[in-house]
N, C-alpha and C positions, 0 to 999 in steps of 0.2 A: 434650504440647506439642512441637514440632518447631523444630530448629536453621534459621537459615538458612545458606545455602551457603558465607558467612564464616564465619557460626560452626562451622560441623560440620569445618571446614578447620582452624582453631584447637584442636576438641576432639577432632580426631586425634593432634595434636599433642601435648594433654594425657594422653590414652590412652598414648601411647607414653613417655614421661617419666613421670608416672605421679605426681609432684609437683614443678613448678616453679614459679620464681619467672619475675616478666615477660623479665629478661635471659633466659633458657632458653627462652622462649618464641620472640621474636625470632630467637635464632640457629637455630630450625627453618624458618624459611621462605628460601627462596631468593631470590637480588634481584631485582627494588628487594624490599626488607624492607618492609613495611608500619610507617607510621609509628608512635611506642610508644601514644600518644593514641589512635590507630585501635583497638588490643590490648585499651589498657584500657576503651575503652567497651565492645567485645566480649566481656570479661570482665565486665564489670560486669551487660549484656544476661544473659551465660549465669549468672552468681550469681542473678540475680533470678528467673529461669525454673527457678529449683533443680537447673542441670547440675555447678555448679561453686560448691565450697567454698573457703576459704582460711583460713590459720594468720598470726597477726601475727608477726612477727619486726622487734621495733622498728617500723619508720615500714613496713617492705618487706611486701608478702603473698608467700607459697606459698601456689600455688593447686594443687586438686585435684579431679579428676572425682566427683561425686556418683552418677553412673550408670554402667551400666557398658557398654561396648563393644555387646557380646551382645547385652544389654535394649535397648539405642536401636533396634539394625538391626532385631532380632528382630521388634519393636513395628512400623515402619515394613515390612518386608515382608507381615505378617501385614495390617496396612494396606491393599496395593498389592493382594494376593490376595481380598481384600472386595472395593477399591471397580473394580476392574478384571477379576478372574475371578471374577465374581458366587462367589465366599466357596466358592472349588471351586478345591483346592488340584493337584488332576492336571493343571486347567487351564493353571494357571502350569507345573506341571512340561512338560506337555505344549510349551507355547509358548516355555518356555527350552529348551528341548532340541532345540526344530526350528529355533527362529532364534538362538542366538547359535554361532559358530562353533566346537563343542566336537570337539577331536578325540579318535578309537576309544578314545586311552589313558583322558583326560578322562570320558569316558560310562563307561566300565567302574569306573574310581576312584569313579562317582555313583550306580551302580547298587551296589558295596558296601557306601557307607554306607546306601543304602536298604533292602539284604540284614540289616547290621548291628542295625537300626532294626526292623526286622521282628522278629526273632527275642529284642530286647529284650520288647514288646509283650506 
């Protein structure tokens, strides 16, 4: 299942706190703030979708991310590499390497971890 673009903005948010309650939440976005009613139905969305748990503390929740970082993007590129480079991963490499503007330092830092990667194998 996939966030939408409020929500993945939100469980960046929770990624990086890592357990907050809704005030914590709030003071991560820059103004206008999104109203707290906006939060919590988005929280509620991502509970349901099984991205985000929460602990009762009296009436208040802390909430916290069920998934992790890694696993979401991970899942969503391996996605993008299927339905985009017919499930041929040089493809993608090939095509981020030629279009996004990576400079010599960049390509070389990408070419070690793919050295790295190799010699795990």
């Amino acid at each position: 299942m996939k966030l939408s673009k409020t929500e993945e903005e939100l469980m960046s948010h929770l990624w990086k706190l890592e357990k907050a309650f809704m005030k914590d939440l709030l003071e991560e976005y820059p103004e206008p703030k999104p109203a707290t009613t906006t939060v919590a139905t988005l929280l509620k969305r991502m509970t349901d979708k099984g991205f985000v748990g929460y602990e009762l503390f009296g009436k208040s929740r802390r909430y916290f991310p069920l998934v992790e970082k890694t696993a979401y993007f991970s899942k969503h590129v391996n996605g993008l590499i299927k339905n985009f480079f017919n499930d041929s991963s040089s493809q993608f490499a090939s095509f981020f390497t030629k279009e996004t503007d990576l400079s010599k330092k960049e390509l070389e830092e990408l070419r070690s971890i793919i050295d790295q990667q190799i010699k795990k194998k």
